[in-house]
Structures are given as structure tokens and as C-alpha cells.
N, C-alpha and C positions, 0 to 999 in steps of 0.2 A: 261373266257368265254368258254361255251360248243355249243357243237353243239344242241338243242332243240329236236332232236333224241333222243339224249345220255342220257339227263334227268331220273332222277329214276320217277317210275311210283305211281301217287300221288302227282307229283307237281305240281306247280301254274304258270302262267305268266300275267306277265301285261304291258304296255308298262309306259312311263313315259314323264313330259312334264314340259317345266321352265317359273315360274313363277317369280312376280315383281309386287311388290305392296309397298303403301305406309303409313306404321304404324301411328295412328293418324291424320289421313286424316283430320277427321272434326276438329281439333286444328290447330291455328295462325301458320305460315309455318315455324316458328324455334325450331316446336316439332315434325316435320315430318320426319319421319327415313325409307331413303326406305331401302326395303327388297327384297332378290331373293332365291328361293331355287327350289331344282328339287323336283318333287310330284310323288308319284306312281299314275296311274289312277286307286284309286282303285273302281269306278262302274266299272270297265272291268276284275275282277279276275278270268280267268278262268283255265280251267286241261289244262294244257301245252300240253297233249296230244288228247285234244279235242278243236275244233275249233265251239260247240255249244252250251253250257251250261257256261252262269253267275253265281258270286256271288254275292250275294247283303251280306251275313254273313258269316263270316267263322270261325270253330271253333278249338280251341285249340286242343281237343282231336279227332275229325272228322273233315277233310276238307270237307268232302263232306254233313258237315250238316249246313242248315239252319235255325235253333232253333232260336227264339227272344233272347235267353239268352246265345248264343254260345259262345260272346266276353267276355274273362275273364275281372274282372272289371267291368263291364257293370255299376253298378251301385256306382263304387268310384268315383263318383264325388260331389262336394259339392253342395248341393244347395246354393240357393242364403240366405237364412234365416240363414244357418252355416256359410257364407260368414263376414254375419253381424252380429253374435253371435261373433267371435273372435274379431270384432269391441268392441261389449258391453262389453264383459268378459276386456278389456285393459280398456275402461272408467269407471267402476265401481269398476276393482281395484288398478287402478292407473297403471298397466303396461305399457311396452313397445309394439306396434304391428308393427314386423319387415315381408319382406317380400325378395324373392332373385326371381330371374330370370336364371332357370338352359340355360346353353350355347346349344344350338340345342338339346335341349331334348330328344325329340324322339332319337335318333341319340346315344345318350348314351344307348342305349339296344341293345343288342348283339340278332339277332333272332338265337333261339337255336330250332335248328332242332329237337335236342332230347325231348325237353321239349311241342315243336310245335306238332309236327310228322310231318312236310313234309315239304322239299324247296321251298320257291319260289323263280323265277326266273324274269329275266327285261329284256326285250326290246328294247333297245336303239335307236331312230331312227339315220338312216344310215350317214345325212350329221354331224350328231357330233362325231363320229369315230376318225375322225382327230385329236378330241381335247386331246383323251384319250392318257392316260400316256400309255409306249410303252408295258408294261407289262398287261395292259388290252384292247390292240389292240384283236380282233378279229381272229385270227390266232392262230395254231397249234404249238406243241413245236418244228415242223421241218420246220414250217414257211409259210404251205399251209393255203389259206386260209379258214374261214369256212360260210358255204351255210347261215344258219340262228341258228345266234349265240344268246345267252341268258346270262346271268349276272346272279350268283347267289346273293340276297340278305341277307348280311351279318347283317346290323344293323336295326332295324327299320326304314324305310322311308319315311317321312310324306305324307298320304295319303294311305297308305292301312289299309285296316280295324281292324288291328291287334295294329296297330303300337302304338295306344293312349292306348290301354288296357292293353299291355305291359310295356310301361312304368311307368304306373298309378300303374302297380301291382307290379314294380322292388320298385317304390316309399316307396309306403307304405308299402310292406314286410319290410325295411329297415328301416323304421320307428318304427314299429311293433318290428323288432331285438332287438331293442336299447331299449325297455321299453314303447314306447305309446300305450294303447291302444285305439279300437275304440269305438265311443260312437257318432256315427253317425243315422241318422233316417233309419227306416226299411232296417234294416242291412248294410248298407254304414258305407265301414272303410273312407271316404274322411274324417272326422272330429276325432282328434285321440286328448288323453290327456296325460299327463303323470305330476307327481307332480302339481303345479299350471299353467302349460302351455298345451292351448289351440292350436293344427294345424288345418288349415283350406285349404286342397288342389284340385284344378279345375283345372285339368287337370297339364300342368306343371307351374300353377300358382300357388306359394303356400308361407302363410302367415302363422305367427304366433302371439300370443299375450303371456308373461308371464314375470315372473322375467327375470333380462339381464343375469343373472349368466347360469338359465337354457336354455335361446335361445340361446347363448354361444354355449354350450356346442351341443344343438340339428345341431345348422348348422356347429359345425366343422364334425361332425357323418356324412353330408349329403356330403357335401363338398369333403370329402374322395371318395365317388361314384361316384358324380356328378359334373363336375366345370362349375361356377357361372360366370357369368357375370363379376359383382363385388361384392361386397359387400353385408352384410346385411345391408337394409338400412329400415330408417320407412318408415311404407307403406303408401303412398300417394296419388298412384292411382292401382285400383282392379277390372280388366274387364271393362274398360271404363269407370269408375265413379271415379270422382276427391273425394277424402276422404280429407278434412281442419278439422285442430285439433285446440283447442282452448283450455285454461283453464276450465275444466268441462263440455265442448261439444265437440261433433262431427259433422261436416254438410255431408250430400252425397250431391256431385253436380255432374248435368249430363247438364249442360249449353251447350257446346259444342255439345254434342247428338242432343238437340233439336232444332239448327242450322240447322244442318245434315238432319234432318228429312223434314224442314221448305225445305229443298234448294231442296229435292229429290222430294216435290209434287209439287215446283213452276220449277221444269225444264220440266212436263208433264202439269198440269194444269193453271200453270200463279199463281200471286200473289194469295190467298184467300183472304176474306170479313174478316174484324176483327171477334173474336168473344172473350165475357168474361168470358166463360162457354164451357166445354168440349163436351157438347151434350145436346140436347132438346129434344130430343125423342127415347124414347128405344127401339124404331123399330121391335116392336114386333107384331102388326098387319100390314098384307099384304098379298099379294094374292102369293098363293106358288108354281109358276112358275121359274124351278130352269133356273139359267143360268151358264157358264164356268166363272170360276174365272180369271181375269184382272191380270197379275203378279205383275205389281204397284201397285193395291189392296195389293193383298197380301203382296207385299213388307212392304208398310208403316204400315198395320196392325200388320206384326209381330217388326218391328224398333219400332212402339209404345207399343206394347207388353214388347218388352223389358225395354223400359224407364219406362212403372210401373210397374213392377216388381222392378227393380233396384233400384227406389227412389222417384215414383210418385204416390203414392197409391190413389190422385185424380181423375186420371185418368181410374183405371182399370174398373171401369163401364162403361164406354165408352169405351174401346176397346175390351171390354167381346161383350158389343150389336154389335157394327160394326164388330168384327170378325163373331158373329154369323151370318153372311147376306151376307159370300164371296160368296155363292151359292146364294144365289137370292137376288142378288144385285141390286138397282133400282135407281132412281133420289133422293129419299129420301136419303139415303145413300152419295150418291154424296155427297149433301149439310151437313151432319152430320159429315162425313170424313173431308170435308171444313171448318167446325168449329173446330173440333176437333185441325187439325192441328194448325190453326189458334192460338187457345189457347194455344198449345203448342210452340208457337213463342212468345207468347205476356209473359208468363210466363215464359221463358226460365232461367231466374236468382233464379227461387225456388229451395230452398234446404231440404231436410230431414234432421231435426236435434236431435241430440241425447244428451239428457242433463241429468246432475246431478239433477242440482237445487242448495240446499243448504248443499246437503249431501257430505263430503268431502271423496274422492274417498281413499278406501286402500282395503286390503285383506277381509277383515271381512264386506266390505260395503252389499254386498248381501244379507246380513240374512235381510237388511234394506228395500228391494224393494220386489214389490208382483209381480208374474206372473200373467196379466189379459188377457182375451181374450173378447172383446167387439163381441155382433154377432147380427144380424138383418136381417132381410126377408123382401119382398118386397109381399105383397100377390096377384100375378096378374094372367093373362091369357096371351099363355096357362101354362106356368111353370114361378115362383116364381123365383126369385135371391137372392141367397145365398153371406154374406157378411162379413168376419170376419177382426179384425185386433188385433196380439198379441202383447202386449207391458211386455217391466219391469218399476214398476213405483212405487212411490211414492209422493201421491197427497201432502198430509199435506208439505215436501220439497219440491215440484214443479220438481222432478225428472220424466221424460217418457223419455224412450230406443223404441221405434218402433221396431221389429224385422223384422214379418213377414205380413201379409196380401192377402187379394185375394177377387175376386166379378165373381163367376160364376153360370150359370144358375142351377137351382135346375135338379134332372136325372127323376124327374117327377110329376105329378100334384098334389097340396097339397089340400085337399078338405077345408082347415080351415083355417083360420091366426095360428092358435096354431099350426098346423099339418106342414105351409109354415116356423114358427119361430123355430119349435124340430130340422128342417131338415136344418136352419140356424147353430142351436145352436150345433148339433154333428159334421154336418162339420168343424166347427169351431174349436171343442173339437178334432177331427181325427187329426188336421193338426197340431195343435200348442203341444198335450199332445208329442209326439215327440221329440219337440225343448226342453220341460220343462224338458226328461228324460234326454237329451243330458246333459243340464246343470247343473240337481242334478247328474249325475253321476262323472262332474268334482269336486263341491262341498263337497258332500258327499258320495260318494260312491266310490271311490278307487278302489274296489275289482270288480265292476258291469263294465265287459268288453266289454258289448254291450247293448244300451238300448235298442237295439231290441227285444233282448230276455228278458229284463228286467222288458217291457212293458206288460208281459204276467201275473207278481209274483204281486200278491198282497200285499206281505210281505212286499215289498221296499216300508217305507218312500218316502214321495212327501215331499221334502223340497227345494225348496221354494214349495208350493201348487196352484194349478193353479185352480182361480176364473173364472168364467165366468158368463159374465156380460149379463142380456138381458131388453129389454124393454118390456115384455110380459111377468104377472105375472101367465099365467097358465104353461109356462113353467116351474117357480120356484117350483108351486104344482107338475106337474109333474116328476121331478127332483126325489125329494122326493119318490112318489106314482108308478110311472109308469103308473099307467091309473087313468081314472075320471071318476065319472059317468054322468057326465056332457057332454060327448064328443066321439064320437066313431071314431075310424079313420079306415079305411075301405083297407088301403094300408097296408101288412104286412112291405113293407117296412119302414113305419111313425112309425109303431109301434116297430121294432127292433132298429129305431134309438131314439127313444126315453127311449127304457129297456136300450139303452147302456149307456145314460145319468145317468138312477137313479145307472145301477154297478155302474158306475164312482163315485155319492157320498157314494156310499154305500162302494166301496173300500177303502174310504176317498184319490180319487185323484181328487177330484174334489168340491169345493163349487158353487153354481148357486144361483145369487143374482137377483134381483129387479133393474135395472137403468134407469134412467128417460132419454127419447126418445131425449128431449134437450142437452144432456149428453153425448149419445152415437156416437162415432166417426164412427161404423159402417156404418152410417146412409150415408157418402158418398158412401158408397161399393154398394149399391142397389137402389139408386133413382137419379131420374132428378133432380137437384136442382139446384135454382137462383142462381144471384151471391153474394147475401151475406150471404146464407146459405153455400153455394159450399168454402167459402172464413173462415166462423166463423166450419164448419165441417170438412176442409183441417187441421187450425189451431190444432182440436183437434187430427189429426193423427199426429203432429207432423213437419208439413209444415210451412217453412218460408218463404212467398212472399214478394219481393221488388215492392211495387204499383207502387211508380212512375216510375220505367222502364217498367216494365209492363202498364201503359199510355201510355208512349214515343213509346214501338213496335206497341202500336193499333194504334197510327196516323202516324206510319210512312208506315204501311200497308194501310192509308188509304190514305196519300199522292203518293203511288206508284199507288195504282187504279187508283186515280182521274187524276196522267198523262197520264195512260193509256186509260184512255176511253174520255181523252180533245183532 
């Protein structure tokens, strides 16, 4: 420790605080593993020599800048669709998908001053003094004590703004040394390949799927850096979702989550009213009187946010509209959240599942499945919703992979059904062509080190080819033509996203078919629907519900009311 005088000028300080919490909270009490560690406060970073100026970002090469893109890394992190790509890439070709849990992660990165440009410093409050070892007491090498002492920060320490992007960056550098490259979406190294093995890393969680020889071989390389927990072991659970493996399928279950969620609105609002259906109404007229957003709002909207994202793609219509409405939020809402939840209790045993079908899983299975992407509009007032969901599939064997998906509001008014479906049909094509480069660049392309930039060359083969499916055949003309004479669209934007569709076939990355409305899975992504539509359109993304517990939770919800209100 120094005296906070002494400090060279350009350094940081923050104070620090211990935390205790307890891992897998919402699992049965014999998976619960508590945890404790000290946190930098890092909302409070500021010039050790100024006592008025915050950071909210701090950057590698300037401390004193607050750029959106300061934090090296910023954008190595996996999404969740790369998450569940190393999933597919293992069931389609029979791999292994192992996963390691590095020992205090952060912790493992050395902050290098030279590398940083400037120290930061810590804070300790005063009644933990006592605890410290005698050599980082507080005091002088002649043993006087000092006024306001500071702690320089040697390793990364969870909670400063550095500490994730640094270790994300020692990661993948190291990954990178050894041979993988990356082949992640708009330039994210988090997803890296190297021979047939696929890595998938989220911060310091990080999975892989390939031959045992080469996962072998990747985590002794890592292991060397970084020490493990234990073991590589298969991966079984990946950010909160139970992953059960089966001969030819995969399920994602998040059962436990929607527990979680179920227990966080009945400790604020009491039990909910049963319901068999995520939402009744898209909430989209109402008088637009903003109000301050509720945190319990907010809370459960983003806990349900994440459970479809993660493995509930029935759901994201539903929490696309109740998110839209955290600012004017009203009695209608209430009751839709109400339901919402509700579903998500009575439901709680559905699984995402991922299947072969008939096609026996090995190396060469890929060339067998077609990348689709289903997409569908809603054509309303005042803006359309946008709906897509990408699979790998193969009807004739009964093979569907679910990747990715999403249900969000369109960025503005589409004067046409054809204009509301172009503006379906690109979204859908922006977010999936991505995932498609990712995974011809493990297949076929070897030399293609980023599909980011890969995304640009027209030269590069699309193999597998990614189809996209619609229920609206002037898209299909359109595809083709780029404009009609039939149709004027009057939004430059309608019209640039619709020139992007026909490059797309015209670069041949893209084919756009014809599919019938009964057909298309998107159709949950964008609309209200019953419950045996909401149940026969879950099926087609890829949803497996258990009815009769899902009965058993509506009446024991209903049995909870009816004591409450006898």
C-alpha cells in the first residue's frame, strides 16, 4: 500500500465490498453452492487524484475516455445462437460437447500497467485492516502509519470495468496462438474453429463441440494458462439452461427458471389467475401517457426476456409487447403480465428440442440439412412485428435444429402487407445470414478467418444455402425483381431492404420460396393466438410440452386462489 498522494498521476481508485450469494438459487437445495468474493465498486472509478469525476467506461489506451467501444473485447462475447450452434455442430456430427469452468477467472489476468497505461488503485475499508496479512498492513517500511492508504491492483478484480474484457482478450488471444480462428458474427472472435472443432466462449464460460482427440488436445493448451476447476466434462448445463442429451436429440430445459420467475411475481402480487396462453392482446392501442417504470416490472420482463431467448421462442411475442409498455404501463398490462406469468408456471416442463430424426449423426451429416429461415409480419397499427425463426432441418427425415429466433417490432410504418413482410423477410435474412457464415466457414472454408469480413465477398460459396421461407408471394416476385409495378413503397427504407433481398439472390446467398401460412412457424413470432394454435405453432418451432402437468399447475393455481379468496 501507498499513500493515495504518492500515486503516479493518471491513476484510478475505487473502493471494494464482499459479497455472498448463492449459485443456482432457483434449483432443489442439494445444487445450491454458495459463493463469496470481494468486488471492485466498479460504478465508482474515478482519478485517484480527483474526488469529482466518474467512470462509467474506461479505456485501454485512454483512461480518461468514455467511448461506447473503449473496453477491449467489448464485443467477444458469444451470443446465445453461437451458444446453441456448438450444440448443433456435436448432434449433427456426432461429437463430443465438453465444457471446463476456469477457477476464479477474472483473477487469472495479470493487470498490466504497460499494456493498460495506468494503475489502479483500491480502497479497503478501514475495519478489515486487521485481517490483512502483515505485509499488506497499511504502514511504511519504518513502520509509521499511513493517512489514506490505497492498494495497487495487481490482477483483475471482479467488478471493474476492465476486468471481463481482459480476460475475454488473454482467452481468446490464446486460443487464436494455438490455431483457432474466428468465425464469429460481426467480427466477434467469441466463436473460434479450428479443424472440426467448434468453441463457443461467454465470458469465462466456455464450451466446445469436436473430435475427443482434438478437445484433448485444445484444453491441455488452455489448462496450461488457466487452472480448471476440474475436469473437462460434457456439458450439461450452459447459463442456466439444463441441456439433456438423448440418442439423436438434444432438449434445452429451463424448468427451474420458470419456477424462479413464477415465485418473483407471487412474493409482490399473490398467486395469478391460470392462463393457457402467453398474451391476449398486443397492447398496442392506448392512450400515450408515459409513466416511471415499476422495477418489478422491469425485473420480470427482462427474467422473461431471457427464458425466450434461451429456449422459449413461444414466448417472445409476448415479452417483445409487455416490454414495449414499461413506460406506459396500465391496468391492461397488469393483467397481460398476469397471464403471461401464469403460462409460464403452467408450462414450466416445456423443452426446446433438437433432433436428427432419421438421419444418423456423423461428419459428413451437414451436407444432409438445409439452413431455413421462416419469416412473417403482422401488418398492423402503428408498426408491424417482425418475426423470424432459423432452423437446420431436414423435412423428408424429420430432422429440425432450432438455432436462433426473435419477435420484434418493426423501426417503422409499413404502408403495405408486402412492405410489413420485405421488412420481416430482411430482418430475418440480417440476423440469421451471420449464423449461416459462421457455420460454412467451419465446413468449408478453412482459410475464411472471419465471417465478418467474409460476408462482404461475393466469391465465397454459401454451402450449406440459406432459404428463406415466406407466406407472401409478392415477396418471392420481389426477391427476384426488386420492384413491381404493382406497388410503390414510398419508405426509402422498404425499398433498401427489399434491393438487399434480391443482391442476396442475385449473389446466390440466398433462395426465397413460397410457404403456406399453416406451415410457417414464424406465425408464433407475431400474432395473438389460441391455445391450439399457440400449442400446434410452438410444436413447429420445435417445442415439447408435457399437457398433463401443465393441467396439474393450472388447477393447482386454481386451487391456491380458491383458498385464498374462501
Amino acid at each position: 500500500p501507498i499513500e493515495s498522494s504518492a500515486a503516479p498521476v493518471g491513476s484510478t481508485v475505487s473502493g471494494i465490498c464482499m459479497l455472498t450469494h448463492i449459485k443456482n438459487f432457483e434449483r432443489a437445495v442439494t445444487e445450491w453452492v454458495w459463493k463469496g468474493r470481494a468486488v471492485i465498486l466498479g460504478n465508482k472509478v474515478r482519478p485517484i487524484h480527483s474526488s469529482y469525476r466518474e467512470y462509467t467506461e474506461t479505456s485501454v489506451d485512454d483512461p480518461h475516455s468514455n467511448a461506447d467501444d473503449a473496453s477491449p473485447g467489448i464485443n467477444d462475447i458469444a451470443a446465445l445462437e453461437e451458444a446453441r450452434l456448438c450444440e448443433a455442430w456435436s448432434l449433427i456430427c456426432g461429437y463430443s460437447c465438453q465444457q471446463i469452468d476456469v477457477e476464479n477467472g477474472y483473477l487469472q489476468e495479470k493487470w498490466d500497467v504497460k499494456q493498460i497505461g495506468y494503475q489502479h488503485y483500491i480502497r479497503i475499508p478501514a475495519h478489515l485492516w486487521a485481517l490483512l496479512p502483515s505485509h499488506l498492513q497499511p504502514r511504511t517500511a519504518d513502520g509509521r502509519k499511513l493517512h489514506d492508504p490505497v492498494w495497487p491492483m495487481l490482477t483483475c478484480i471482479y467488478g471493474h470495468p476492465l476486468s471481463g474484457s481482459l480476460f475475454i482478450s488473454g482467452l481468446l488471444s490464446l486460443l487464436m496462438s494455438i490455431g483457432f480462428k474466428p468465425v464469429g458474427k460481426r467480427g466477434s472472435r467469441a466463436l473460434l474453429a479450428k479443424g472440426k472443432t467448434l468453441v463457443s466462449a461467454y465470458v469465462d464460460d466456455v464450451k466446445a463441440s469436436g473430435p475427443d482427440h482434438e478437445l484433448a488436445e485444445m484444453w491441455s493448451a488452455l489448462g496450461q494458462r488457466y487452472p480448471f476447476k476440474a475436469e473437462p466434462k460434457v456439458c450439461s448445463d450452459f447459463l442456466g439452461t439444463s441441456i439433456v442429451r438423448r440418442a439423436g436429440q438434444i432438449d434445452l430445459d429451463m424448468r427451474n427458471y420458470c419456477i424462479e420467475i413464477f415465485e418473483t411475481y407471487k412474493s409482490v402480487y399473490g398467486t395469478p389467475r391460470a392462463s393457457r396462453t402467453p398474451i391476449s392482446s398486443n397492447l398496442r392501442v392506448f392512450d400515450r401517457v408515459s409513466t416511471i417504470p415499476q422495477k418489478i416490472h422491469q425485473k420480470l420482463v427482462g427474467m422473461m426476456n431471457w427464458l425466450a431467448r434461451t429456449s422459449r421462442p413461444d414466448l417472445s411475442f409476448a415479452v417483445s409487447c409487455i416490454g414495449s409498455r414499461l413506460t406506459f404501463w396500465t391496468s391492461e398490462c397488469d393483467r397481460e403480465l398476469e397471464r403471461c406469468v401464469s403460462y409460464i408456471y403452467s408450462t414450466a416442463d416445456a423443452v426446446l428440442r433438437m433432433t436428427m430424426g432419421d438421419l444418423t449423426p456423423g461428419p459428413d451429416c451437414i451436407d444432409q440439412l438445409q439452413a431455413v429461415c421462416y419469416s412473417d409480419a403482422d401488418w398492423s397499427v402503428p408498426r408491424s412485428q417482425n418475426g423470424f425463426i432459423f432452423v437446420l432441418e431436414n423435412r423428408a427425415q424429420g430432422a429440425f435444429i432450432p438455432i436462433f429466433w426473435d419477435s420484434k417490432k418493426q423501426p417503422f410504418t409499413a404502408e403495405s402487407a408486402a412492405a410489413a413482410e420485405g421488412c420481416a423477410a430482411y430482418y430475418g435474412l440480417r440476423e440469421s445470414l451471420p449464423v449461416v457464415l459462421s457455420l460454412t466457414s467451419v465446413v468449408d472454408q478453412p482459410d475464411c478467418a472471419n465471417a465478418h469480413y467474409a460476408s462482404v465477398d461475393s466469391t465465397i460459396p454459401m454451402k450449406p444455402k440459406l432459404i428463406l421461407r415466406t407466406d407472401n408471394s409478392q415477396i418471392v416476385s420481389l426477391s427476384r425483381t426488386g420492384e413491381s409495378d404493382k406497388l410503390f413503397f414510398s419508405h426509402k427504407a422498404t425499398n433498401t431492404r427489399v434491393a438487399f433481398l434480391r443482391d442476396s439472390v442475385a449473389r446466390g446467398w440466398l433462395t426465397v420460396e413460397k410457404w403456406p401460412t399453416r406451415l410457417n412457424p414464424s406465425n408464433l413470432l407475431t400474432k395473438v393466438l389460441g391455445r391450439l394454435q399457440l400449442n400446434a405453432e410452438a410444436a413447429m418451432c420445435g417445442l415439447v410440452f408435457n399437457h398433463h402437468a401443465a393441467a396439474q399447475s393450472r388447477a393447482a393455481i386454481w386451487r391456491r386462489r380458491a383458498n385464498l379468496t374462501s
